[in-house]
Structure formats: structure tokens, C-alpha cells
C-alpha atoms as an extended CHARMM CRD file, in Angstrom:
* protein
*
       129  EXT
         1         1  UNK       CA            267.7390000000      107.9170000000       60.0160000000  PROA      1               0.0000000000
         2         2  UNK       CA            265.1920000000      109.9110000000       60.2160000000  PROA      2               0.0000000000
         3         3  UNK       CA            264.7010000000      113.8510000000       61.3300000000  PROA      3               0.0000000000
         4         4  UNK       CA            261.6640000000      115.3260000000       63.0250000000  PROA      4               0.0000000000
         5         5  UNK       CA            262.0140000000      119.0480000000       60.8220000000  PROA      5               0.0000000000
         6         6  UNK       CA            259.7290000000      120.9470000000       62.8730000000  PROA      6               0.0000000000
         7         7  UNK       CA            261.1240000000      119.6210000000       65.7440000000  PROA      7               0.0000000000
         8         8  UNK       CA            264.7160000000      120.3290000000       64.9660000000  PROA      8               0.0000000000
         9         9  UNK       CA            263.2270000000      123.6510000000       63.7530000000  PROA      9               0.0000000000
        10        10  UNK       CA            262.4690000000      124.7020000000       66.9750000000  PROA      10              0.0000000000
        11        11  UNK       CA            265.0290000000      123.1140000000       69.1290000000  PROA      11              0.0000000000
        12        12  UNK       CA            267.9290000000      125.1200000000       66.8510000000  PROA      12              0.0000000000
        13        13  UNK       CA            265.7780000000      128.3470000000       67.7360000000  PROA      13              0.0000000000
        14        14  UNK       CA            265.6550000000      127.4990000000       71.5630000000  PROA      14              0.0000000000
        15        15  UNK       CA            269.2100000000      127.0330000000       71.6370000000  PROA      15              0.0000000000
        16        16  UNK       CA            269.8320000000      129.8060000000       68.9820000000  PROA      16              0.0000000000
        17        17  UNK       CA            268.3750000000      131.6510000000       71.7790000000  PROA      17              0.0000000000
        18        18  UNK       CA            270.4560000000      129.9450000000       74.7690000000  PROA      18              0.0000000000
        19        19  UNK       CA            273.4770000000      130.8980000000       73.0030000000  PROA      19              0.0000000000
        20        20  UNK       CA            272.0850000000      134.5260000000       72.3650000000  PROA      20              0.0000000000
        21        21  UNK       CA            272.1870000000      135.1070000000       76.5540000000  PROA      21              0.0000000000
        22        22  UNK       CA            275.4570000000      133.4050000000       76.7370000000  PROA      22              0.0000000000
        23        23  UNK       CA            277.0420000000      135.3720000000       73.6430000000  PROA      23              0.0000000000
        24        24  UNK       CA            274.2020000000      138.1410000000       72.8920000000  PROA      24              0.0000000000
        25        25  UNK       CA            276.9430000000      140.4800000000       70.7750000000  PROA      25              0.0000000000
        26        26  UNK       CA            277.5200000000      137.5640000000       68.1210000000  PROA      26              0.0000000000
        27        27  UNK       CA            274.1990000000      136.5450000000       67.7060000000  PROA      27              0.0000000000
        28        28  UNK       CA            272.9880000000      139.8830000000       68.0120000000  PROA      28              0.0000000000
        29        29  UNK       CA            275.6790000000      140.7890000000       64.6290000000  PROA      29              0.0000000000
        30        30  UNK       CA            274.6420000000      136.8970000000       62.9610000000  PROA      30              0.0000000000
        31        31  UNK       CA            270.6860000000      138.4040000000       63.5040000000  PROA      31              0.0000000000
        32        32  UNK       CA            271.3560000000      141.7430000000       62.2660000000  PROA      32              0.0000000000
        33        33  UNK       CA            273.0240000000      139.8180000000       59.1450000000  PROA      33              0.0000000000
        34        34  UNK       CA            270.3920000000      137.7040000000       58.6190000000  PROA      34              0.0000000000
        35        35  UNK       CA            267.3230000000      140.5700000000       58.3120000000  PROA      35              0.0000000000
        36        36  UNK       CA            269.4800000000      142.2120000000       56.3050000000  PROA      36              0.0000000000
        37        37  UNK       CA            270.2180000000      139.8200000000       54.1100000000  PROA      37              0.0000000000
        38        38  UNK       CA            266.7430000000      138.4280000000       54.1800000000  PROA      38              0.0000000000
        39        39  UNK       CA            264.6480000000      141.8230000000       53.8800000000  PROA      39              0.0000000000
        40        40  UNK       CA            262.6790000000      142.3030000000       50.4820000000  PROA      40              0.0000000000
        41        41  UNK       CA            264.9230000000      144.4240000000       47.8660000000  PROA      41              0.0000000000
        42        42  UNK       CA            266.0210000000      143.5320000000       44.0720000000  PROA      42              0.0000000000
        43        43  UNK       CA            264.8230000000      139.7510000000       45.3040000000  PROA      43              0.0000000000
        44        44  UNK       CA            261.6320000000      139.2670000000       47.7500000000  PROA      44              0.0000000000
        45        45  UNK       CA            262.5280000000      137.2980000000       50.8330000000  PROA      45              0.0000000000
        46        46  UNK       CA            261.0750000000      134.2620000000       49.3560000000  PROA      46              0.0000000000
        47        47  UNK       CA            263.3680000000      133.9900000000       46.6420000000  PROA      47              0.0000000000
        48        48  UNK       CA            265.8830000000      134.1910000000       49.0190000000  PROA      48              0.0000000000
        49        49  UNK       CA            264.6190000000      131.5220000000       51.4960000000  PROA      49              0.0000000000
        50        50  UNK       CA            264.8970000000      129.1040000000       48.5540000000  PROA      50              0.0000000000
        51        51  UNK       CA            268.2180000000      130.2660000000       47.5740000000  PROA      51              0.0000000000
        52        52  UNK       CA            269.0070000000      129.6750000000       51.2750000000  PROA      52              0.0000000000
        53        53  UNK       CA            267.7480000000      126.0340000000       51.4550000000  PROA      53              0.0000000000
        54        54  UNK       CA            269.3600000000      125.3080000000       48.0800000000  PROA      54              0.0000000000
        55        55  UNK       CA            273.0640000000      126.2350000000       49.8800000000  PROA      55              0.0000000000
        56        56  UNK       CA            272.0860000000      124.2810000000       52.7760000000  PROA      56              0.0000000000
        57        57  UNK       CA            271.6900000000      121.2230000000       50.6120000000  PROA      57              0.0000000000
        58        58  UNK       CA            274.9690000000      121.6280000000       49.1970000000  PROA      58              0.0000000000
        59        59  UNK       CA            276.5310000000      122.3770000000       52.1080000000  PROA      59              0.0000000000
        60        60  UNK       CA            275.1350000000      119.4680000000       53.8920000000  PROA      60              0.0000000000
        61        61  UNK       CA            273.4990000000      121.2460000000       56.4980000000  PROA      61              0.0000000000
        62        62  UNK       CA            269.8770000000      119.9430000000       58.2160000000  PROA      62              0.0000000000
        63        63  UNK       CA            269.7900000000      122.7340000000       60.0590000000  PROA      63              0.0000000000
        64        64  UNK       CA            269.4270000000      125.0380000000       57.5280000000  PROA      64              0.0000000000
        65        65  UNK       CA            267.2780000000      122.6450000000       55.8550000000  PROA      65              0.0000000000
        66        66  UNK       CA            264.5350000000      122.7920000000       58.3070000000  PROA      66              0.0000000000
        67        67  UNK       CA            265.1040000000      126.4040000000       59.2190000000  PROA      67              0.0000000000
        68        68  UNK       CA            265.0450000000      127.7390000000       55.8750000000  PROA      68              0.0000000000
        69        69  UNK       CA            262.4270000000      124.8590000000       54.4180000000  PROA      69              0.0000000000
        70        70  UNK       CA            260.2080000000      126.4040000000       57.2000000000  PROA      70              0.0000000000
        71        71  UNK       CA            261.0520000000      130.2090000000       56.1960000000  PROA      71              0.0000000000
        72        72  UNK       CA            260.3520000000      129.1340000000       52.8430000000  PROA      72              0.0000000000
        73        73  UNK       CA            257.2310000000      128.1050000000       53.2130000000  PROA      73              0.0000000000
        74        74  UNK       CA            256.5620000000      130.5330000000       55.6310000000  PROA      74              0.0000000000
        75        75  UNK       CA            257.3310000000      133.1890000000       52.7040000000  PROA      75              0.0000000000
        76        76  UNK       CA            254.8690000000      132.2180000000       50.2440000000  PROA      76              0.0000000000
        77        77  UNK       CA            256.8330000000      129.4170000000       48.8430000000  PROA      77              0.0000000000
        78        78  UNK       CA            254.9150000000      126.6290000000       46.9550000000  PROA      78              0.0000000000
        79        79  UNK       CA            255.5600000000      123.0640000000       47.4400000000  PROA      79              0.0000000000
        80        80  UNK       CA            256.6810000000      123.1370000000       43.2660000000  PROA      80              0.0000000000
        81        81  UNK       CA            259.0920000000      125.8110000000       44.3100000000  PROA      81              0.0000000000
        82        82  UNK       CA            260.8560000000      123.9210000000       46.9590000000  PROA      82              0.0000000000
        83        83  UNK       CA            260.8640000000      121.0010000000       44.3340000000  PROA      83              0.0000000000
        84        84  UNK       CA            262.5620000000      123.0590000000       41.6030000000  PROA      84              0.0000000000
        85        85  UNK       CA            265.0860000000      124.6180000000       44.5260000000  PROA      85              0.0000000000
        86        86  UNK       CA            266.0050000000      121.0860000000       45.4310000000  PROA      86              0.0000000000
        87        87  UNK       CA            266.5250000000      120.0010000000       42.2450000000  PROA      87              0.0000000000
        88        88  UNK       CA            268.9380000000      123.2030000000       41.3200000000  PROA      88              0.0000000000
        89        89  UNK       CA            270.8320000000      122.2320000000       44.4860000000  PROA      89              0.0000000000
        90        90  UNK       CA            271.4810000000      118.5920000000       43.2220000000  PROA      90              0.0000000000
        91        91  UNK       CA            272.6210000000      119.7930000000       39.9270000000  PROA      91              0.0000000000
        92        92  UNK       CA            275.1870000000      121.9470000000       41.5460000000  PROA      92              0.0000000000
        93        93  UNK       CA            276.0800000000      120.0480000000       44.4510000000  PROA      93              0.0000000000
        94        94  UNK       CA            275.8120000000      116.6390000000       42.7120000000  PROA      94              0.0000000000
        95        95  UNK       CA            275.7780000000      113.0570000000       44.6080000000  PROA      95              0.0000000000
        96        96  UNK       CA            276.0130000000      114.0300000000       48.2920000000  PROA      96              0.0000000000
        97        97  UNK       CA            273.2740000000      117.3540000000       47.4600000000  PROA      97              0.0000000000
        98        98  UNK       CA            270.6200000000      114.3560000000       45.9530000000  PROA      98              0.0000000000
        99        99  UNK       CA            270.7420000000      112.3320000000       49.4590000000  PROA      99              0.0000000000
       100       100  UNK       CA            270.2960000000      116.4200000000       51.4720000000  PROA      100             0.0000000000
       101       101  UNK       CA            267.8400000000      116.9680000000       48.4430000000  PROA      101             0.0000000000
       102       102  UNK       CA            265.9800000000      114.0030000000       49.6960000000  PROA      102             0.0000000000
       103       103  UNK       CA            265.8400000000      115.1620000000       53.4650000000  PROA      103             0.0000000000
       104       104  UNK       CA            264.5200000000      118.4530000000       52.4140000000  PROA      104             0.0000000000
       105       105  UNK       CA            261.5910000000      116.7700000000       50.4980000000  PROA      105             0.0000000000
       106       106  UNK       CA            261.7590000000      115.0440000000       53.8370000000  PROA      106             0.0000000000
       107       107  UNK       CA            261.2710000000      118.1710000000       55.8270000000  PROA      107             0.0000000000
       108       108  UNK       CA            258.5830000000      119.6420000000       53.4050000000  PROA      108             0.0000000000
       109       109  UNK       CA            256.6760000000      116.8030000000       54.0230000000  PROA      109             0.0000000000
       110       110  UNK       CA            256.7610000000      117.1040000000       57.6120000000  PROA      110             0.0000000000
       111       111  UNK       CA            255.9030000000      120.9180000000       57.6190000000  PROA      111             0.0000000000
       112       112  UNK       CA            252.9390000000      120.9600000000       55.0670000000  PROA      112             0.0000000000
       113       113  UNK       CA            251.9410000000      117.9430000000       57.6320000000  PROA      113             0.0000000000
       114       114  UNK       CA            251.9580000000      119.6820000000       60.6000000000  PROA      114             0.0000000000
       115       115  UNK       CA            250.6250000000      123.5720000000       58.9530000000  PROA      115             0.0000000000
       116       116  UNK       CA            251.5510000000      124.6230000000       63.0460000000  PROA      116             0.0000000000
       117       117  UNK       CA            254.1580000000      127.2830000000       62.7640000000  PROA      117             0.0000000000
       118       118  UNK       CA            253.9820000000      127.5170000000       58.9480000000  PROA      118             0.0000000000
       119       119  UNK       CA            251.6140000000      129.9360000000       58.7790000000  PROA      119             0.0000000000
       120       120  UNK       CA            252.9620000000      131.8720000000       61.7270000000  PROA      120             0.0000000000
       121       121  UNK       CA            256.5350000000      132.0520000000       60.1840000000  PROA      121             0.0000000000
       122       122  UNK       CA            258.8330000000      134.6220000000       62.1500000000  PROA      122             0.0000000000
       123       123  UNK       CA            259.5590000000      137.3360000000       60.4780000000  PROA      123             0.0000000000
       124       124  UNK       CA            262.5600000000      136.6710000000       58.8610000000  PROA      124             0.0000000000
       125       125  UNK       CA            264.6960000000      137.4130000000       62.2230000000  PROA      125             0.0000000000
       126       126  UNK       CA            266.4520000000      135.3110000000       64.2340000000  PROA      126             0.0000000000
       127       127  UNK       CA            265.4010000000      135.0780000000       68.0910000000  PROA      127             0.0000000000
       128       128  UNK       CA            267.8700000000      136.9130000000       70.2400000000  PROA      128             0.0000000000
       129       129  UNK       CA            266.4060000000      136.8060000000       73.6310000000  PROA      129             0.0000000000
């Protein structure tokens, strides 16, 4: 089984963005939660991305792997960053977080591959159209 990151990148965005027409007052709160949460402050948003991507891999989530290994990057993250964030998340999420630790090398992979979108990173907002 294998996942196409910057594919399922943009897909959850597009229909991020369906679901912002059909409901625009939730996603409009879940976007305003997200800059807020992600905007520089006692942490720059990069530290944050990788805390992010670490709780995704706990949680099980490859959604928030490729969203988040993207904003990462995106951020100013370093390929040794992600490494060290992965690792953190399968010390604390054990077993199941090495096997999501392994699809987020995964993902890396695929984004440093591709370098399309990367550099252009969004700006840490969520598309509401």
C-alpha cells in the first residue's frame, strides 16, 4: 500500500475546499484555528509543523501526514528535522507510530522528489473558498 503524498496533499485541500462551500461557518472557525495556532509566537511555525506531523503519526492520520509533512517543509524544515520529529513520534506513540513513522519518511520522500508546491507552501491557512 502505497500513498501518492503530494497527491493526497492536494486532493484533501480540494475537498477541504468542497466542504468549505457546503459548510463555510465550520471550516471558516477550523481555518481561523489553524492560523492561529500556526502563526509565529513563543514557537516559529516550523516548530509547530513538526509538532503537528509528530501527532499525526501517533494519531494514525495520513492526512495530516502529508499536509503537515508538506507545511513542514514548506516552513524551513530540514529533511534531519522531519527525521528527528518522526523518531519522537515513535517513541511516544510506540509500535503502530513506527509503521505511520515509516509513511511519513514515505511522504518526505515523495515531496523533496517532486520540489512542486514545496517551495510555494501556503501560508499556513487553510483554503476556504
Amino acid at each position: 500500500m502505497s500513498i501518492d503524498y503530494p497527491a493526497h496533499n492536494k486532493e484533501l485541500r480540494e475537498l477541504m475546499g468542497k466542504f468549505g462551500k457546503a459548510n463555510p461557518a465550520t471550516m471558516a472557525g477550523f481555518a481561523g484555528l489553524h492560523k492561529a495556532a500556526s502563526k509565529p509566537g513563543a514557537l516559529d511555525t516550523r516548530t509547530k509543523e513538526l509538532m503537528a506531523l509528530a501527532i499525526g503519526i501517533c494519531v494514525r492520520c495520513n492526512g495530516c501526514i502529508a499536509f503537515h509533512i508538506h507545511d513542514a517543509l514548506g516552513a524551513g524544515a530540514t529533511r534531519e528535522e522531519v527525521l528527528e520529529t518522526i523518531g519522537v513520534a515513535v517513541l511516544m506513540g510506540g509500535g503502530p507510530s513506527m509503521v505511520y513513522g515509516v509513511e511519513a519518511l514515505e511522504a518526505l520522500e515523495q515531496f523533496e522528489a517532486e520540489e512542486v508546491g514545496v517551495v510555494e507552501s501556503h501560508s499556513s491557512e487553510v483554503n476556504v473558498k
